[in-house]
VOVO-371770 format. One record per residue (C-alpha): z, x, y; residue in one letter. Coordinates in steps of 0.02 Angstrom, whole numbers, padded with zeros to 5 digits, always signed. Each point is the difference from the previous one (the first is absolute). Example, Ala and Ser with C-alpha at 12.3 -4.5 7.8 and 13.67 -1.06 7.14 Angstrom:
BEGIN
+00390+00615-00225A-00033+00069+00172S
//
This chain:
BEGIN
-04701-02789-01459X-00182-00067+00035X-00036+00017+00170X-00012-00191+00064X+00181-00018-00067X+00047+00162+00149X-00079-00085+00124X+00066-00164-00025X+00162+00016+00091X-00071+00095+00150X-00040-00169+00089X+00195-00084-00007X+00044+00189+00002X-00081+00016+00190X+00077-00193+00048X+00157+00048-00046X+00005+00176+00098X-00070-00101+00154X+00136-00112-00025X+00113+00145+00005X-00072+00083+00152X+00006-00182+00094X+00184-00016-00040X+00076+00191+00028X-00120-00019+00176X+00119-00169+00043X+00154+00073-00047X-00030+00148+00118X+00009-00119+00131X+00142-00019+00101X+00098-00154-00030X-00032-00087+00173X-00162+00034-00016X-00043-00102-00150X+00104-00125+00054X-00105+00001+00155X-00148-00010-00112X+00039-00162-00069X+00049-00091+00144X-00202+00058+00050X-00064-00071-00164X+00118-00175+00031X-00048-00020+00166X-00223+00025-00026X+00042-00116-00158X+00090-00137+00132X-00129+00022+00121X-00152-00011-00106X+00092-00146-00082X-00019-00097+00185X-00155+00056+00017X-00086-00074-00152X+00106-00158+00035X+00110+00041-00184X+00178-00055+00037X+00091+00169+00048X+00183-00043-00091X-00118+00025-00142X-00065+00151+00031X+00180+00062+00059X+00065-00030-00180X-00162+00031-00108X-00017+00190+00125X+00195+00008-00024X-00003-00017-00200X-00144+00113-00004X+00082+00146+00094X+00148-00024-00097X-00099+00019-00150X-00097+00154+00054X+00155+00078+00058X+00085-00029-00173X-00149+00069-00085X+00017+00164+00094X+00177+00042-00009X+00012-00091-00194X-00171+00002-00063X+00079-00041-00173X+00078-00150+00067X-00129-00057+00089X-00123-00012-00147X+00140-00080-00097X+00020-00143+00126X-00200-00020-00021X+00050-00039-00186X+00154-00113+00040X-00110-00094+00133X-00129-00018-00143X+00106-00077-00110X+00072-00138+00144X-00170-00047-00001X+00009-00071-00171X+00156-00126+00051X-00175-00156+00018X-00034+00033-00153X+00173+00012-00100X+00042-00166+00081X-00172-00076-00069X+00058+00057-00178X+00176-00049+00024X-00025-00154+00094X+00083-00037+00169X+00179-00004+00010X+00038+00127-00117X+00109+00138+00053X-00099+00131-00136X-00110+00051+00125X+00116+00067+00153X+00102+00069-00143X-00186+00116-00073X-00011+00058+00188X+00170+00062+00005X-00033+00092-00144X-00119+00113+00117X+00155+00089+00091X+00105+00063-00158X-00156+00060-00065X-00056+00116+00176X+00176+00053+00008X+00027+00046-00172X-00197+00092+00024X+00076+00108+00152X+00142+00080-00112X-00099+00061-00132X-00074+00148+00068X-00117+00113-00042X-00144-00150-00035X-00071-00109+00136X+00107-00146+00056X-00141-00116+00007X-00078+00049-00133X+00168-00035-00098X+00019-00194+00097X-00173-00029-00044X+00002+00034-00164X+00149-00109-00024X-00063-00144+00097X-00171-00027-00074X+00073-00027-00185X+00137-00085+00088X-00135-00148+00074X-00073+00010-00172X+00136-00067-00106X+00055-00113+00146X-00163-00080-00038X-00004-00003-00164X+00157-00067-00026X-00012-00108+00127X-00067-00177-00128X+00135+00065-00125X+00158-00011+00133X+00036+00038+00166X+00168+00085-00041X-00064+00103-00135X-00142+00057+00107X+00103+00050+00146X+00098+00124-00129X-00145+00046-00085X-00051+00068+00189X+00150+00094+00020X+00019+00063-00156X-00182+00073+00011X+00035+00060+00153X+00139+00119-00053X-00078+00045-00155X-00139+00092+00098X+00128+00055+00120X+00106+00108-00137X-00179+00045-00063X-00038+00089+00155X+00183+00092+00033X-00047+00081-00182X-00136+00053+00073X+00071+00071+00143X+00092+00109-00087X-00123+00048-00103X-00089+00048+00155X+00132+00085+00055X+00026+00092-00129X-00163+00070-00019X+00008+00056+00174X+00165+00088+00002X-00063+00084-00156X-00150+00074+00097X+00102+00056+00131X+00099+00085-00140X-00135+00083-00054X-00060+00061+00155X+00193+00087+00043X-00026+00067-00154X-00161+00093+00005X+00057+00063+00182X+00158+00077-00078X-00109+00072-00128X-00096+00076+00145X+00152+00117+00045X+00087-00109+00098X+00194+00005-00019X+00109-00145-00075X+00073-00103+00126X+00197+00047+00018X+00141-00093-00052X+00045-00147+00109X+00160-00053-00004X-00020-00140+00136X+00042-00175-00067X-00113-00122-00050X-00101-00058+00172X+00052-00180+00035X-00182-00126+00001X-00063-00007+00179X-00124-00126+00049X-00151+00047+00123X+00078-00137+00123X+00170+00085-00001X-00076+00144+00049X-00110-00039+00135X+00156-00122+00049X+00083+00150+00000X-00128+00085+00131X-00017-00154+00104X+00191-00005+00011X-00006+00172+00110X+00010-00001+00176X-00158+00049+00104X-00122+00099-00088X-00164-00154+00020X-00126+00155-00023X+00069+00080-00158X+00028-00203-00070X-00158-00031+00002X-00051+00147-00069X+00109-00004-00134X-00050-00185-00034X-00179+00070-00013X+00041+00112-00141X+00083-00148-00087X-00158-00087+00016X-00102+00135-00077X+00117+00026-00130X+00002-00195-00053X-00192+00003+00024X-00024+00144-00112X+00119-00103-00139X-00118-00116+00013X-00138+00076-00032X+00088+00064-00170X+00044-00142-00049X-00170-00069+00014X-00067+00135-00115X-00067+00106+00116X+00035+00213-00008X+00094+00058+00128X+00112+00150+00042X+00175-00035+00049X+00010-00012+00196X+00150+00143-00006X-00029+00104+00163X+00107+00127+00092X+00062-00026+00211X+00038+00081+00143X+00126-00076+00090X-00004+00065+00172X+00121-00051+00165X+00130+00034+00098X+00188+00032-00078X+00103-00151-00042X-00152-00136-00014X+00033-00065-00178X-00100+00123-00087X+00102+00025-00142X+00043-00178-00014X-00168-00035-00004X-00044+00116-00129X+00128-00080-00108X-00074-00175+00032X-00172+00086-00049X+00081+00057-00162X+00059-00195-00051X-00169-00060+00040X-00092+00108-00111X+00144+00006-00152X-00008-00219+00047X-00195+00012-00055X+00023+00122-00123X-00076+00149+00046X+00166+00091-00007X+00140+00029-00139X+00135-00019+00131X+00033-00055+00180X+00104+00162+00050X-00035+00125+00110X+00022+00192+00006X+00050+00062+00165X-00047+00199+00058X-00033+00132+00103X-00062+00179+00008X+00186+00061-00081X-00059-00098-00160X-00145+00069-00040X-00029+00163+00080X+00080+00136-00124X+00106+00186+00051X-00131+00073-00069X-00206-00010-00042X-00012-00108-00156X+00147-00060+00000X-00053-00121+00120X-00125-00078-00130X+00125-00026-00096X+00128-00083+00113X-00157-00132+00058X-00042-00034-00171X+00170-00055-00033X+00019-00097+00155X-00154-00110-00042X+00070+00010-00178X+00139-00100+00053X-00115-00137+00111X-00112-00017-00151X-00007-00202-00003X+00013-00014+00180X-00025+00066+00178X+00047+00188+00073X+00038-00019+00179X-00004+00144+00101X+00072-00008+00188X-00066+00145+00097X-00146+00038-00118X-00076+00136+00130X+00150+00118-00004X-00058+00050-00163X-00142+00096+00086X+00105+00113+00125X-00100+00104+00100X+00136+00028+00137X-00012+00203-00036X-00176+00016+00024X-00004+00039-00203X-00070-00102-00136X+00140-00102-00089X-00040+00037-00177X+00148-00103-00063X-00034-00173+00095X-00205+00024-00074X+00061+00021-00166X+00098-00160+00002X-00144-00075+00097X-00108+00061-00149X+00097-00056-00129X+00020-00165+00087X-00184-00030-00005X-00017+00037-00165X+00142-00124-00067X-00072-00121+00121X-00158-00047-00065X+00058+00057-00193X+00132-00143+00000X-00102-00108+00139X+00035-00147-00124X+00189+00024-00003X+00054+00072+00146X-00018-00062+00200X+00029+00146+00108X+00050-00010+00195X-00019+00105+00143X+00087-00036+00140X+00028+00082+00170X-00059-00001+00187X-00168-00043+00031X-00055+00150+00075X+00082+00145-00112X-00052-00117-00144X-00192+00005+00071X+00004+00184-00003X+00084+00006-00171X-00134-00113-00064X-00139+00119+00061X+00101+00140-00078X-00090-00031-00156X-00139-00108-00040X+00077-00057-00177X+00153-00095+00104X-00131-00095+00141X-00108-00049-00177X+00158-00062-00101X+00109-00077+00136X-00132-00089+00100X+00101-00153+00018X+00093+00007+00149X+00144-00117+00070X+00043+00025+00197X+00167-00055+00038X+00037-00038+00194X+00169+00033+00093X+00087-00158+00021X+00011-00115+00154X+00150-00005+00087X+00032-00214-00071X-00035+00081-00173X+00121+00122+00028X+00132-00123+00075X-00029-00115-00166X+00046+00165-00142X+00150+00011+00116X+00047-00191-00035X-00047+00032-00185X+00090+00138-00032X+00156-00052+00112X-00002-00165-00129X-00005+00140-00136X+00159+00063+00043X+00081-00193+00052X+00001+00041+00180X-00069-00099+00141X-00046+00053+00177X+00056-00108+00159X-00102-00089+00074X-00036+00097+00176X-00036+00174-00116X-00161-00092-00049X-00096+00017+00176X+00096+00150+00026X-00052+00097-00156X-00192-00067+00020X-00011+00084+00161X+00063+00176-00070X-00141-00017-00143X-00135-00047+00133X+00063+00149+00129X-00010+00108-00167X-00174-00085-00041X-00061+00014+00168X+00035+00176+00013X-00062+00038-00171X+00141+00076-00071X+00005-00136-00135X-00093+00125-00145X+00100+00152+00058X+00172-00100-00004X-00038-00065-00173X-00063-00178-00010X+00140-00081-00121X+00075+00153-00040X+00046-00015+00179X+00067-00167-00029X+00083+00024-00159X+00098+00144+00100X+00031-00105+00153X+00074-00149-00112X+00128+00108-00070X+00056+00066+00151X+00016-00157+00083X+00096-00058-00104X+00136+00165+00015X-00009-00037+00160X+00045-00166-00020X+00153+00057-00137X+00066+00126+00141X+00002-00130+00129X+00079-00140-00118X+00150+00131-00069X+00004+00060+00192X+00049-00172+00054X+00167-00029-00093X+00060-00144-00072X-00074-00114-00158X-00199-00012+00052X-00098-00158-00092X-00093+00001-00127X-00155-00018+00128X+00056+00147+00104X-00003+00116-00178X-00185-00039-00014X-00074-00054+00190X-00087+00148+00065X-00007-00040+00197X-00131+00063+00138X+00118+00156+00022X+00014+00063-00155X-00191-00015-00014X-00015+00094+00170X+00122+00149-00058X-00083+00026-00157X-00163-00001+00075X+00044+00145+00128X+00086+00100-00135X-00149+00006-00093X-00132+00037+00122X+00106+00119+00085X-00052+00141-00120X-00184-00029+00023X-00060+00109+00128X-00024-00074+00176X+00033-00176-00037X+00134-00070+00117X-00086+00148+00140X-00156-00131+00021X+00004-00079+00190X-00032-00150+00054X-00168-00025+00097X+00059-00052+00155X+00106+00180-00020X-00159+00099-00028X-00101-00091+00154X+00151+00042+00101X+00018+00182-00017X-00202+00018+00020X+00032-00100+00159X+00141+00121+00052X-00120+00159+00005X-00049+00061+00135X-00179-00036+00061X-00122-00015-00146X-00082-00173+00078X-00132-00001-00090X+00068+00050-00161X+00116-00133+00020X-00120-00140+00015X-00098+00057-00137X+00152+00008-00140X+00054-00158+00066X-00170-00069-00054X+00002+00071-00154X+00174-00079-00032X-00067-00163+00058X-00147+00018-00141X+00117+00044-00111X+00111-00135+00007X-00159-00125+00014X-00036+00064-00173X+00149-00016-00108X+00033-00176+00089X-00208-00036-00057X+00032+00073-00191X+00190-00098+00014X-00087-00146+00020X-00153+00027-00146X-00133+00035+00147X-00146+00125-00026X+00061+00154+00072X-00124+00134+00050X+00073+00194-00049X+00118+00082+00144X-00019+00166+00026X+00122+00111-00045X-00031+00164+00061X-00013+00069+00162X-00076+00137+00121X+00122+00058+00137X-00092+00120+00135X+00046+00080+00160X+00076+00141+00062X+00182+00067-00085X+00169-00049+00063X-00078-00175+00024X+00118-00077-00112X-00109-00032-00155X+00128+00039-00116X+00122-00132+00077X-00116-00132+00003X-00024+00057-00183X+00136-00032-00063X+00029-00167+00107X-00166-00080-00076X+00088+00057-00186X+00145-00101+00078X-00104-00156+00035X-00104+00003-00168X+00173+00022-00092X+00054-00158+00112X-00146-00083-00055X+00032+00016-00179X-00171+00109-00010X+00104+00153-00052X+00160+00023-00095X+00087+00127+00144X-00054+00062+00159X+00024+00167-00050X-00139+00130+00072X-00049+00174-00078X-00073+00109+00107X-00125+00140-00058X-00129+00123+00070X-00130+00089-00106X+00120+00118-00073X+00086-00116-00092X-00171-00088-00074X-00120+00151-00052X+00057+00103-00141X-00029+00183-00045X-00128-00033-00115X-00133-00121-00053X+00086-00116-00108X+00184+00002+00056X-00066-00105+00188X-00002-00136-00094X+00132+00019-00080X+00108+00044+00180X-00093-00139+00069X+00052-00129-00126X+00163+00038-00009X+00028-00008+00208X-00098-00184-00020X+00148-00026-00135X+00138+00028+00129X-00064-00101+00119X-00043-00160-00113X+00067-00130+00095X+00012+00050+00157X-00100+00124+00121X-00100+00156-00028X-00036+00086+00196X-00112+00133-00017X-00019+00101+00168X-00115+00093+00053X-00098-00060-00151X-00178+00076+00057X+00077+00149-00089X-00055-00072-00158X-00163+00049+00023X-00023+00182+00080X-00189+00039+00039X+00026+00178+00027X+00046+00030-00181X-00186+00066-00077X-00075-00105-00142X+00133-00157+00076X+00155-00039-00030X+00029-00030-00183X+00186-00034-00004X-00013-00092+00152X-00137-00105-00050X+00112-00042-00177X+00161-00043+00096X-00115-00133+00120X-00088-00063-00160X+00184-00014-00105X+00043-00098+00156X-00119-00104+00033X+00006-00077-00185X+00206-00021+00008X-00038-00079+00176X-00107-00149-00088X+00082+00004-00181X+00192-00020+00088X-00056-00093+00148X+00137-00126-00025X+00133+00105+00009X-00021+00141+00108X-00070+00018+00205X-00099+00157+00023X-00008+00092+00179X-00100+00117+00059X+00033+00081+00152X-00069+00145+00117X-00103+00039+00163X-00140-00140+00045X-00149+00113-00010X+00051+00100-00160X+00042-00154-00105X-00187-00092+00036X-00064+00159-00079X+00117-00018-00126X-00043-00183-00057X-00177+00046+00019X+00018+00114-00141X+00022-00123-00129X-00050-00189+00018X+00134-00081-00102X+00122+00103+00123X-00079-00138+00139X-00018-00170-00109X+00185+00027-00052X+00074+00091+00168X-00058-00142+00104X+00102-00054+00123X+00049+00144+00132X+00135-00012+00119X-00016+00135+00149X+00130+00072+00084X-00027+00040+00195X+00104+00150+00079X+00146-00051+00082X+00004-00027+00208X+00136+00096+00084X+00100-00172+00051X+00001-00014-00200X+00051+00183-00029X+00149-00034+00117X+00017-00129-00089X+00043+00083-00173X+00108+00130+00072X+00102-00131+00077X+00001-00089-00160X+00047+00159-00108X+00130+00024+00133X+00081-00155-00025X-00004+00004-00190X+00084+00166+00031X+00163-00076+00103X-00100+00085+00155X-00078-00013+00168X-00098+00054+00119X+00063+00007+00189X-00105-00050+00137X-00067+00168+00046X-00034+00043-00185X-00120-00155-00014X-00113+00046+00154X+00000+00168-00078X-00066-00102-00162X-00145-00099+00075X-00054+00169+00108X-00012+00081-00162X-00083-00111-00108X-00124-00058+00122X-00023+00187+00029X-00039+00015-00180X-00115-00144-00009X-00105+00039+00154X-00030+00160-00087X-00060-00057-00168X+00134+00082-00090X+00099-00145-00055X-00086+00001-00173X+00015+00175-00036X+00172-00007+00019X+00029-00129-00119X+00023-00163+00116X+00171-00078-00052X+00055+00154-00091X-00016+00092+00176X+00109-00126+00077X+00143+00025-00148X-00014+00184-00003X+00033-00008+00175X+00134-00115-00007X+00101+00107-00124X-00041+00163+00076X+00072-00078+00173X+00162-00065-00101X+00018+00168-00043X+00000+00059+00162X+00133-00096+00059X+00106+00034-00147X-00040+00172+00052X+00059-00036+00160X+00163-00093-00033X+00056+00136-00124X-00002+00141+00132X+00123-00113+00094X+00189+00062+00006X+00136-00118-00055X-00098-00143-00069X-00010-00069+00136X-00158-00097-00015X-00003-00215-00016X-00054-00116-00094X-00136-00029+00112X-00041+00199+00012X-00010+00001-00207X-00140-00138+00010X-00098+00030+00155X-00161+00101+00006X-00027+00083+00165X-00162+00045+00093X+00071+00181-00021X-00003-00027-00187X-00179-00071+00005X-00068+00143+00078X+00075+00135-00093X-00063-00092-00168X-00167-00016+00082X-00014+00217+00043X+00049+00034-00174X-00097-00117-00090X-00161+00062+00123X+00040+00175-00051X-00013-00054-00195X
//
């Protein structure tokens, strides 16, 4: 080829991939947007319209047809340059009717001729549509001319009959083309079985039924929720069709097969999805079928080493033609014993291999949760290289969830009542709000809750006696809805344990002195509860923060208030159970480099979704160990990245001595940008120490007498004065020496001859009983 004829295309070549960039760039747009984008372009065209003085109903139309147009020519670019043709040949209607003369019909009947011709164009594939009306048309005009002196009737057949010669002319060459081109692709299979690769097995699935690319993204438009992945999806289609296009125009192109990882929470649609993915590639056909192969780790991974090449190969054997999905692709890499897993990166391996060999047959899918699938990913840089596309699937909202119940309630021909509508949308949004939504299940959830519903609703119909209606067979009220929503939360750890605010403010209330404390949790509720009502609403909402630094002296009642702030954030819906775990440094730092992390991790992993407390935490970091404290230093570091990477579903606090935990966040600054807000806790007064003990007495059925509380103030203010109160252990002091007095009496009442003791004597802690637990817990 001489060199000028290379470089000839490269110009229409270049318009024609700028076209293509300009079109996949508007169809990653979100719908609103573009729509939002032509109003823009209607309203300038209006405006400058009045401002030139140009009558603006005008521009309205001539801005209106034009956007139309431009639209058409992005989604249909085929169709678009096919109406050029058809608008073309309108044109023509002055000068028919000059060769005709007026009054004849002849005329109108040569411009209908235009729309048989486009559609009959559009269902001959494989060559241009406009190409095909054009070349029909222009021999079309021809003998309408000609024949135009000889007779009007004759000329108008002569049209038509011209018309669909060329017509049939071009289907032969259709398939001509098409021939040609299934015969290279023949070709191709065949010199890549030549290359070693094994014949594809049997398949004894039927004959695939034809599937249109409408019907299949009708199909994915038809699912409830998903906007992100829709759009995606829709992008893909776009890419596809554009790289068809190209083809067809003559241009070499590879086929745009690719490979995905599907990545989300459980029950989103994934598989469904994948499915819908499998019709829209078979619909533009890219694939010898529209089914899908469905595995795990159990299907590929072998008893043995080798045999688990063999048991992949057969597996993507069998999805030759289509797609291989593969839910929980990251358990095929199990590193749980701290060993390599030779068997899952052999199927990995293997799976690479067949991937790109069969690239042009074969869609694989990787699905699983984001994170494990990120680390999977990473595993090996042949999967980040091969599966690079990447489809994030969100949990659904709780008015998506509430419309797959209606769906799959009609599914089954049952209804629900009326009042189980508002009822059931509250349950999802308590489950949303509290972020159990992903852990529950999504519309697995759903499909579980429908189906018990609806025994609930068969127990309570039978239950009732007599001859129920046909309505009462297949109404599922507000009550049924209710039961089977308990039953099934009620085996998910802490769900129906999560109090109501008001319940968590009133027990912090109920303690015992704390003032300070108080006020300051109360404003961090009050933020709090600013900031889901801002993000409710679809206000900017700066970052909360989540983790806290509790200091002051022990028996302060840290760990209470602890665990009341995991109340409130469960309350709040910022964590899925109030839950706290409490830890020291023991249970953080391992016996040897290496395994801290691993301790560390797998503490963080009990706690997700509620509370770590870590007391005395400055114990992380031990200065007196020479060279530093390595483990130390890897438990902090371990921490400080789960702190940030599970932010949203887990409260860290720290807790210890004021003095030893500033040198403790000194030590490290992301322990102070991330461990910002501090709550101290003052020592207690001695009317607040009474306090307690009277408290713990009454929680205990008892009292102190009269006599017994003097004795009470004398010695906690004695304590107090002295500076001892925080040695002792503040509120612990005052229960130790509650119980030890309890004892006393018990003591007391047991020496007693002939039971003879009341109610009164059982419950009542004497001044004698104070004093004797004082003397023996001074002597300790």
């Amino acid at each position: 080829m001489r060199e000028p004829d290379r470089a000839r295309p490269a110009g229409r070549a270049a318009m024609r991939d700028a076209f293509e960039q300009v079109r996949l760039r508007y169809f990653q747009l979100s719908p609103g947007l573009r729509r939002l984008i032509h109003v823009a372009v209607l309203v300038v065209a209006v405006g400058l319209a009045l401002a030139m003085g140009w009558s603006p109903f005008t521009a309205f139309f001539l801005t209106m047809s034009l956007l139309g147009f431009a639209a058409l020519t992005l989604r249909f670019p085929r169709a678009a340059a096919t109406l050029v043709v058809v608008l073309g040949w309108l044109l023509l209607l002055p000068v028919f009717q000059s060769l005709y003369g007026p009054g004849q019909p002849t005329p109108m009947a040569l411009m209908v001729l235009a729309l048989p011709v486009a559609g009959a164009a559009h269902l001959i594939r494989w060559v241009p549509p406009w190409v095909t009306t054009l070349m029909a048309l222009v021999p079309a005009a021809l003998a309408a001319a000609v024949f135009a002196l000889v007779s009007p009737g004759l000329a108008l057949w002569a049209a038509y009959g011209v018309a669909a010669a060329v017509l049939v002319y071009r289907f032969v060459q259709a398939r001509q083309a098409r021939a040609a081109l299934e015969m290279g692709e023949q070709r191709v299979r065949l010199r890549a079985r030549e290359g070693g690769q094994p014949p594809p097995a049997s398949n004894d699935r039927s004959t695939p039924p034809p599937i249109s690319v409408e019907e299949a993204l009708g199909e994915l438009d038809g699912m409830i929720g998903l906007a992100p992945v829709k759009e995606q999806v829709r992008s893909i289609a776009a890419s596809i069709e554009a790289a068809r296009l190209r083809k067809e125009a003559g241009y070499s192109t590879e086929p745009p097969m690719r490979h995905f990882v599907f990545v989300g929470p459980p029950g989103t649609g994934k598989t469904s999805v994948a499915r819908t993915v499998a019709k829209i590639f078979y619909a533009f056909g890219l694939l010898e079928t529209p089914y899908v192969v469905e595995a795990q780790r159990a299907d590929l991974v072998g008893e043995f080493l080798g045999a688990t090449a063999i048991k992949t190969n057969e597996l993507v054997d069998r999805a030759l033609g289509g797609v291989l999905f593969i839910d929980e692709a990251y358990g095929l890499i199990n590193s749980g014993d701290g060993q390599p897993d030779r068997f899952g990166a052999e199927a990995v391996q293997t799976l690479l291999k067949r991937a790109e060999d069969d690239r042009d047959r074969l869609i694989i899918i990787l699905a699983g949760y984001e994170k494990e699938m990120g680390g999977f990913l990473s595993s090996n840089p042949g999967l980040s290289s091969r599966f690079s596309s990447r489809v994030r699937f969100p949990s659904y909202a709780p008015q998506e969830l509430l419309e797959i119940t209606e769906l799959l309630q009609r599914r089954r021909g049952d209804r629900m009542a009326q009042d189980a509508h508002p009822a059931l949308l509250a349950r999802f949004e308590d489950v949303h709000r509290r972020a159990l939504v992903d852990d529950l299940g999504n519309a697995r959830f759903v499909r579980s809750l429908v189906e018990a519903a609806a025994q609930a609703r068969d127990v309570r119909v039978v239950g009732a006696g007599g001859s129920p209606t046909t309505e009462d067979l297949v109404t599922t009220t507000a009550g049924d809805v209710a039961k089977a929503f308990e039953e099934l939360t009620a085996r998910y750890r802490g769900y129906q344990a999560t109090p109501s605010l008001e319940e968590a403010l009133a027990d912090l209330d109920r303690m015992a002195g704390l003032e300070p404390v108080k006020q300051q949790v109360h404003a961090i509720t009050a933020q709090l509860r600013v900031a889901r009502m801002r993000q409710e609403r679809g206000l900017p909402t700066p970052p909360q923060m989540r983790h806290f630094v509790f200091t002051g002296p022990p028996g302060t009642g840290k760990t209470t208030v602890a665990r009341i702030l995991g109340r409130i954030f469960a309350a709040l819906g910022l964590l899925a159970q109030p839950h706290v775990v409490e830890a020291q440094r023991a249970d953080l730092v391992g016996q040897h480099l290496g395994a801290t992390a691993i301790k560390t991790n797998e503490l963080v992993d009990r706690a997700l979704g509620g509370v770590l407390f870590i007391d005395e935490a400055y114990s992380l970091v031990n200065p007196g160990y020479s060279g530093g404290d390595a483990f130390g230093t890897e438990a902090v570091q371990t921490l400080l990245k789960r702190a940030e990477d599970d932010r949203d579903r887990l409260v860290v606090i720290l807790a210890g001595y004021e003095r030893e935990m500033d040198s403790f966040l000194s030590t490290n600054p992301g322990l102070a940008s991330r461990f910002g807000q501090r709550v101290h806790f003052p020592s207690y007064s001695p009317g607040e120490l009474a306090e307690i003990a009277e408290l713990l007495a009454e929680g205990a059925g008892d009292r102190f007498d009269e006599a017994a509380r003097r004795d009470l103030a004398e010695v906690f203010t004695w304590v107090c004065d002295d500076g001892l109160i925080d040695d002792l252990g503040n509120g612990r002091f005052a229960r130790s020496l509650f119980e030890r007095a309890a004892m006393r009496r018990d003591v007391r009442l047991a020496a007693l001859d002939g039971g003879t003791a009341t109610a009164a004597d059982l419950t009542t802690i004497t001044s004698a009983d104070l004093r004797a637990a004082v003397d023996e817990l001074a002597d300790r």
